[in-house]
N, C-alpha and C positions, 0 to 999 in steps of 0.2 A: 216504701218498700213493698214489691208485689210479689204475692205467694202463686203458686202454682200448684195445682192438685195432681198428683199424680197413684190411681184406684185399680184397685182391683176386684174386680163386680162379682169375680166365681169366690173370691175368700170374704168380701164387703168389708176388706180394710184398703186406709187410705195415708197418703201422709202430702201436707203441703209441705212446698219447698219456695225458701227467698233466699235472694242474695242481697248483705249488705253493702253499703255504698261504699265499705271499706273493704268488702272484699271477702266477709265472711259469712260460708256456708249456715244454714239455720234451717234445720225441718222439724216439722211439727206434726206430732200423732196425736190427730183428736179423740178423745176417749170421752164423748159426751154421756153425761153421767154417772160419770167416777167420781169418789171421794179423793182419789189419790190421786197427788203430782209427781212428775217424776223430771229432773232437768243432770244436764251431762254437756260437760262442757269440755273438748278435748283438741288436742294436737297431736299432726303426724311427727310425734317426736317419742323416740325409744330410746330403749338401753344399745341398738342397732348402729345410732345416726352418731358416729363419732368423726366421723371426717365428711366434710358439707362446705359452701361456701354460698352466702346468699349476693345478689345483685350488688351490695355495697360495699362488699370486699372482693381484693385482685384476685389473691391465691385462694385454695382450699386449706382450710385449718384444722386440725384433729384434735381433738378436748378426751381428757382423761375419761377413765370408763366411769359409769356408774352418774355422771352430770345429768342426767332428765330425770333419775329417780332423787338426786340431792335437790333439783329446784323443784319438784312436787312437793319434800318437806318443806323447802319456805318459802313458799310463797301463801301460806298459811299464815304467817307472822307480820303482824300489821308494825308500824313504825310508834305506833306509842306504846303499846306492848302487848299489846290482844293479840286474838289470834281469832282466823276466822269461823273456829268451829264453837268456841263459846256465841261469837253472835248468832248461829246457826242454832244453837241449843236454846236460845234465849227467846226466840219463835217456834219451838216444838217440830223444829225440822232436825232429820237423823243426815248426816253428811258425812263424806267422806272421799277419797283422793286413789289413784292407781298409777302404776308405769309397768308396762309392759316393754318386750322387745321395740314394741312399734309405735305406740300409743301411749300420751301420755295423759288423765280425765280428770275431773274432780264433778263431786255431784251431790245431790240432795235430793231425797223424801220428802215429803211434808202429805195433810189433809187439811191445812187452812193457810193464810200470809203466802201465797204461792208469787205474787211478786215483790215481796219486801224480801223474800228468800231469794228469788231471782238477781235482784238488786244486788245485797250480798254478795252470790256467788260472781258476778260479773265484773262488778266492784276490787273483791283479792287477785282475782285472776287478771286484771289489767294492771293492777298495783306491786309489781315488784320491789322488795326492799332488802338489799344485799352490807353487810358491815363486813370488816374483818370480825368482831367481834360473833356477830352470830350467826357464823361461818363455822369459826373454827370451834363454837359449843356444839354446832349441829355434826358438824365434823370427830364428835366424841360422841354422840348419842347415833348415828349412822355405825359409826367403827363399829359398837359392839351390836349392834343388829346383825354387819355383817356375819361376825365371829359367832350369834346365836345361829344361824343358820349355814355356818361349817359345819357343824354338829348334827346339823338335820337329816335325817335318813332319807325321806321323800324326796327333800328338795338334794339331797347331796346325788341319789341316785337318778335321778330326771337330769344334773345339768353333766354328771358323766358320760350320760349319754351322749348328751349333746359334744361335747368334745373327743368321742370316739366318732362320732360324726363329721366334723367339721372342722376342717384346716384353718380358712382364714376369716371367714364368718361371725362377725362378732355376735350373733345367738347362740353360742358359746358359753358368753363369759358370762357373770353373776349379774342380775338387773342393776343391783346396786353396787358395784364393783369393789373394788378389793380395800384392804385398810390402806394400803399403800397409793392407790390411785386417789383414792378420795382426797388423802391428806394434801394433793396438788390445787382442789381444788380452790379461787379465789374469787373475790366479787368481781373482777372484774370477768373470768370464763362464765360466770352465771347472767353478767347481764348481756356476755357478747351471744348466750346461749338465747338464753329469753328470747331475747331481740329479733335475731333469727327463726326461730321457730313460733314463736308466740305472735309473730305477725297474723293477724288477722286470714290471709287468703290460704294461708295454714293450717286452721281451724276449725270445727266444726258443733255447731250447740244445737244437740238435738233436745225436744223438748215433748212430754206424754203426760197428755189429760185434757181436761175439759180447759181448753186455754183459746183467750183472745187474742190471736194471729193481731188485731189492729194494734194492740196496746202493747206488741215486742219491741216493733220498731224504737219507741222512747229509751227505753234502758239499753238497745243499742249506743243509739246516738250516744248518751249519758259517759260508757264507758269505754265502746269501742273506737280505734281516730282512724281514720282513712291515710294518717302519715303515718301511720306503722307499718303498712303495708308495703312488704318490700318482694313480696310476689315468690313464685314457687322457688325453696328451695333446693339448692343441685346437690345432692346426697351422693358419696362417693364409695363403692362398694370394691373390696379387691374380689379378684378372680379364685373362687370356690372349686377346686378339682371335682370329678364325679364321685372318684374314691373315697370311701372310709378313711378315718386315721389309724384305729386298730377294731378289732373284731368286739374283743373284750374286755374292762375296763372294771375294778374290783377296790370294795374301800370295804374297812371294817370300821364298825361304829355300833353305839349302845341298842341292839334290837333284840329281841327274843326271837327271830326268825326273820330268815334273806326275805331281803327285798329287790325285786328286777326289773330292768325297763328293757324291754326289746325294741330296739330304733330302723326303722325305713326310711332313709334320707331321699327327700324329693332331688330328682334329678331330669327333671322335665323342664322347658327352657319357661320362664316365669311368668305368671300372669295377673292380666287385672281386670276388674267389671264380671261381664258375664259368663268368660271364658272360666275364669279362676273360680268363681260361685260354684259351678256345674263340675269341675274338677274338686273342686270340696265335699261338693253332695256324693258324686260317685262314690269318692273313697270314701266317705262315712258311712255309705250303704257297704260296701264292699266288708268294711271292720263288722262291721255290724252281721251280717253274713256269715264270715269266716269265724268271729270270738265271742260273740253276742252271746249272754246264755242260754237262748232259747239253741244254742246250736250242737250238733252232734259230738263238736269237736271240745264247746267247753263244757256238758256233760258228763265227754269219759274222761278228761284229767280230774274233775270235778269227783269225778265216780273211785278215781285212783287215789285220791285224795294228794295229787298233785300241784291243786290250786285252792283257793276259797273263793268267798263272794266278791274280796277284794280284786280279783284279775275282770281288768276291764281294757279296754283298748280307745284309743282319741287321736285327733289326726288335725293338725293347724299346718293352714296355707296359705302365706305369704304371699305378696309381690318379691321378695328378698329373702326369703326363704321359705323350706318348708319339712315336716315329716311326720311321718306317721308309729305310734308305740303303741306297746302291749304290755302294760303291766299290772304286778301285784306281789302277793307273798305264797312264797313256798320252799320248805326243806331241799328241796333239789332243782334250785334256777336254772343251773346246765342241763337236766332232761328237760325240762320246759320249752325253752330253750330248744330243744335242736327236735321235739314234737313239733313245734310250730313254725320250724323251716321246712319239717320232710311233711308236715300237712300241706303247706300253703304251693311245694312243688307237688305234688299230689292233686292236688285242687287245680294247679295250670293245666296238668297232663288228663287230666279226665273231663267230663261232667256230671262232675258234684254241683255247682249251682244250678239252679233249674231257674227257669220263668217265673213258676208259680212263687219261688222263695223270693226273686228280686220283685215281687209286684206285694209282696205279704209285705215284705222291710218296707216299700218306698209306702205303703198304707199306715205304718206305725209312724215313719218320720211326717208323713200329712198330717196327722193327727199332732204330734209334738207341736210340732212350727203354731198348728194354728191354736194350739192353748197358750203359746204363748203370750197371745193377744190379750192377755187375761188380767196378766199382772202389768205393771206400767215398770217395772226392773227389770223385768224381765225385755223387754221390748227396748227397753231405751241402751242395756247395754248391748245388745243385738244389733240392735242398730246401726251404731255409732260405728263400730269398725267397718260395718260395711259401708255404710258411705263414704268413709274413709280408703276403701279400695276400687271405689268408682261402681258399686254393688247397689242395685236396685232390690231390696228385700223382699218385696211384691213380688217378686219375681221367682219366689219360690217353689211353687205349687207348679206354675209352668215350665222350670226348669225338669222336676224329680217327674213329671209326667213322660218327657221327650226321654229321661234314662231310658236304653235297653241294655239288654243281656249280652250285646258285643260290648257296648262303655264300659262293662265290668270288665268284663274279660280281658282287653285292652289296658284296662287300670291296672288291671292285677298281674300284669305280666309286666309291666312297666314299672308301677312303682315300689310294688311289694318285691325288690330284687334279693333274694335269698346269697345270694354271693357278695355283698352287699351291703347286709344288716350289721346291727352289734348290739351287744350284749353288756349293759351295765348290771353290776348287781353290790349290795352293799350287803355286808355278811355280821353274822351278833361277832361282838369283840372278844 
C-alpha cells in the first residue's frame, strides 16, 4: 500500500494519502511528537440515505428512517456479549461513535496501545452481529432516547426549523427516527444496510499522530476484504422545491425563556470538493460579519437586551443539502426575528461591509483553522467529512485568501434570501 504526501509549505502541515487494495480511502496526519492518538473511522452513510441501490441489487430500496443511527448502536455488540467499548476502556483508550445527516464514525483517543486500539476499532467495525433478539432490546432502549429528545428544546427547535424548510428532504426528519419507524426495523435491513454502505470503497479511516504509515497496511489486510467491495453507492434524492414549507413554525415545551432558530435554506444548485469548501468559507465569513459579536448589529440587540451571549449563528453545506441559522434565547423571538430580515436587507442595499471587515474576519478564521492543528480531535473530526466531500483541507488558507468583497456580496444576496427564511421558536409551556 503506497501513501502519498499531499503539503502545505505556507501552513507546514501535511497529510499522506493510500488507497487499500479493497478500496478504502486511509489518510494519515503526522503529528511527530505528540503524546496523543487520534483514529475515526467512517462512512458515507446518514440519517439522509434512505433510498439507494448498490451494484448487487436490481431496484432501488428505501429502509425505514432512523437505520444508520440503529446500526451505530450495534455494531458495538460483539457476539459473545461484550461490547466494544469495555475492550476500548480496558487499554485506557476513551471511544466513542456518531451519525449524522450524512456520516456515519466511530473513534478513539488514547496516549499509549495505539495499535492494539487500532485493531479493536477495525475488528467491531467489520464485525456485524444482528439477532432478532438484540434488535428488538436495542429497539426499546433507541424508542425512548427518541421520546427523550421530543422533549428537548434545542434539539426540538433546530429540527423545526428544518421542516419549515424542507419539503421532501429527508434533513428534516429526526437522525434517529421515530418510535414507529424504528419498530420496522429487522436484521435483515441492517445487514442489507451494512453491506451497502460499509463496503469498503465507501469508507474512510483517517488517522492523527505520530504513526507508522508502514505498519497500517497489516490490520488493513487483517480486517478489511477486497469482496466487500461493492463500489459507490447510487443514493437516491427526491426533488427539493426552492420554497419554504411555512415562514414560522412554534412548539411549547419546559424553558424559562423562547428559544429561536432563524433558517436560510441553501438554494444554490449543490456542490462538492473545492467549489463547496469555498461556498462554506464565504458564508461563514459572511455570519460571522453580519452576527458575530464583535458586530454592530449584535451589540445593539445585545445593548436592548434582546438577546444574550447565547445568540450565535452556523452555516452546514452539504452535497445534498444545506442552510444557514441564527440562533439563541430571548423574550421577544418575533422582533428578533424581523431585526434580522430588515438588517440583512439593509446590509444588500448599502455598504455596510467594508474590505477592511472581510480581511479582519478572514485573519481570525486563519488563525482558528491553524490552531486547529493543535489538538489531534480536533483535526481528525475536521477532517473526516471533508474528505468525505471530495475537500482538500490544506486547502484552506489558499481558499479564505482568493475570498473578496464581491463573493460576499454575491453570497449574501443569494443565500441569505429574506423572502425565504423561517422562523422556529419554542416558547416556556
Amino acid at each position: 500500500m503506497k501513501f502519498t504526501a499531499v503539503e502545505n509549505t505556507k501552513i507546514g502541515e501535511k497529510y499522506l494519502y493510500g488507497k487499500h487494495k479493497s478500496g478504502l480511502d486511509v489518510y494519515i496526519i503526522p503529528k511527530k511528537g505528540f503524546s496523543k492518538y487520534y483514529a475515526i473511522y467512517g462512512t458515507r452513510y446518514g440519517s439522509i440515505n434512505q433510498t439507494f441501490k448498490s451494484k448487487d441489487m436490481e431496484e432501488f430500496i428505501t429502509v425505514p428512517d432512523g437505520v444508520a443511527h440503529f446500526l451505530e448502536h450495534k455494531l458495538f455488540e460483539e457476539p459473545d456479549g461484550t461490547n466494544a467499548f469495555d475492550k476500548f476502556a480496558g487499554t485506557g483508550a476513551s471511544s466513542n461513535a456518531f451519525t449524522s445527516f450524512d456520516i456515519t464514525a466511530y473513534l478513539f483517543t488514547c496516549t499509549d496501545k495505539f495499535y492494539e486500539n487500532l485493531d479493536i476499532l477495525l475488528s467491531f467495525v467489520n464485525s456485524p452481529y444482528f439477532t432478532d433478539e438484540n434488535v428488538s432490546k436495542e429497539q426499546g432502549i433507541i424508542g425512548q432516547e427518541i421520546k427523550m429528545y421530543e422533549d428537548e428544546p434545542s434539539w426540538r427547535v433546530f429540527f423545526n426549523m428544518l421542516g419549515a424548510m424542507y419539503h421532501n428532504n429527508p434533513v428534516k426528519i429526526d437522525i434517529a427516527g421515530t418510535v414507529e419507524s424504528i419498530s420496522k426495523i429487522t436484521p435483515e435491513v441492517l445487514y442489507t444496510c451494512y453491506k451497502t454502505f460499509y463496503n469498503p470503497s465507501n469508507m474512510v479511516l483517517t488517522l492523527v499522530g505520530d504513526i507508522d504509515e508502514k505498519r497500517i497496511e497489516e490490520y488493513l489486510d487483517k480486517y478489511v476484504k477486497e469482496e466487500n467491495n461493492l463500489g459507490e453507492v447510487d443514493k437516491r434524492y427526491e426533488a427539493e422545491p426552492r420554497e419554504r414549507v411555512k415562514e414560522i413554525v412554534e412548539q411549547s415545551l419546559s424553558v424559562s425563556q423562547p428559544l429561536f432558530s432563524i433558517g436560510f435554506k441553501e438554494t444554490e444548485p449543490m456542490a462538492t470538493g473545492r467549489e463547496l469548501y469555498k461556498r462554506e468559507i464565504v458564508t461563514s465569513i459572511l455570519a460571522e460579519l453580519l452576527f458575530g459579536s464583535s458586530s454592530e448589529f449584535y451589540m445593539s440587540l445585545y445593548s436592548e437586551g434582546l438577546i444574550d451571549s447565547s445568540f450565535s449563528s452556523e452555516c452546514e453545506l452539504k452535497p445534498h443539502y444545506g442552510f444557514s441559522a441564527v440562533s439563541g434565547e430571548s423574550s421577544k423571538p418575533r422582533e428578533v426575528y424581523s431585526r434580522v430580515l430588515k438588517y440583512i436587507d439593509e446590509v444588500k442595499n448599502s455598504d455596510l461591509i467594508k474590505e477592511e471587515d472581510v480581511l479582519r474576519i478572514k485573519k481570525l478564521f486563519i488563525g482558528r483553522n491553524l490552531r486547529k492543528y493543535n489538538n489531534v480531535e480536533n483535526i481528525g473530526n475536521d477532517v473526516i467529512s471533508r474528505f468525505m466531500c471530495g475537500i482538500n483541507p490544506l486547502e484552506y488558507s489558499d481558499i479564505i485568501s482568493e475570498i473578496t468583497l464581491d463573493d460576499i456580496k454575491e453570497r449574501l444576496s443569494k443565500h441569505f434570501d429574506t423572502s425565504n427564511s423561517v422562523l422556529s421558536i419554542v416558547n416556556p409551556a
